[in-house]
C-alpha positions in Angstrom: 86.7 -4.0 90.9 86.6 -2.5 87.5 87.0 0.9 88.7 90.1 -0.3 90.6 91.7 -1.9 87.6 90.8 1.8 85.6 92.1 3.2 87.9 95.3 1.3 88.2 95.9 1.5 84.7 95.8 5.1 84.0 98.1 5.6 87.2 101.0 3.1 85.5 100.8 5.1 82.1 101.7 8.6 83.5 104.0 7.0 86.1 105.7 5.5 83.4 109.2 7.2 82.7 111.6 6.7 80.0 115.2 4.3 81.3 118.3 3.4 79.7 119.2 -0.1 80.6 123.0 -0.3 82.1 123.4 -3.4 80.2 121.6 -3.0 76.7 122.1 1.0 76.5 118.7 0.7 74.9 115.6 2.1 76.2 112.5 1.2 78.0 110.0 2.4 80.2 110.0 1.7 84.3 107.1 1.6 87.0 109.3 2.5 90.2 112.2 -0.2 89.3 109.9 -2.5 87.2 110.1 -2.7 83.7 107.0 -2.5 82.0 108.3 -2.1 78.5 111.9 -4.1 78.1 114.7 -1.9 77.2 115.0 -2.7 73.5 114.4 0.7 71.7 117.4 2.6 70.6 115.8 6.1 71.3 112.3 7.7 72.1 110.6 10.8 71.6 111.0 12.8 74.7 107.9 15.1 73.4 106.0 12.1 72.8 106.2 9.4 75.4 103.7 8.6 77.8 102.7 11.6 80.2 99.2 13.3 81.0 96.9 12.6 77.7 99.2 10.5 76.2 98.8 7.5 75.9 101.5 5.8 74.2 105.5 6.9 72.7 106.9 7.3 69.6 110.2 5.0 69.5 112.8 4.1 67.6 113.4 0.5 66.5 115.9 -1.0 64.2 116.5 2.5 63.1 113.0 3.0 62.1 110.1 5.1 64.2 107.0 3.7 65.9 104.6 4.4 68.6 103.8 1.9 71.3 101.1 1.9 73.8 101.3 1.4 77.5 102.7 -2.6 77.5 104.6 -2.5 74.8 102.6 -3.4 71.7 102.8 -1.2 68.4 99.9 1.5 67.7 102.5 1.9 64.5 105.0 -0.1 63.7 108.8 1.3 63.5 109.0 1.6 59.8 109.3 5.5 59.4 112.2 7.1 58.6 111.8 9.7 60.7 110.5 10.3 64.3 107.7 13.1 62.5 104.4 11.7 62.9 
């Protein structure tokens, strides 16, 4: 069962995939047409969003750059000027 749930997990970050929300124009990131992490970041890091051996994505939020695991949840939080990190 814990294999599964391993398993599971690593297969939602890299199917993850960057989305522009029709209403918001902000940015989140979709599992097929679920949202996993709501649309409320201005822009992202194309380099640095989730893929194979990444684990999380730099965003922007509030003007200010972060970087945000799989569900959401700051490994940084946005207060960099600058997407550099």
């Amino acid at each position: 069962m814990t294999l599964c749930l391993l398993a599971f997990a690593i297969a939602s970050v890299s199917a993850q995939k960057a989305e522009r929300s029709v209403k918001t124009g902000k940015w989140g990131f979709m599992v097929g047409s679920t949202w996993v992490v709501q649309p409320i970041y201005e822009n992202y890091d194309q380099q640095n969003a989730f893929g194979p051996g990444r684990k999380f994505a730099v965003v922007q939020y509030q003007g200010k750059w972060g970087a945000i695991d799989a569900t959401g949840k700051y490994y940084t939080k946005p207060v960099f000027e600058t997407k550099a990190m």
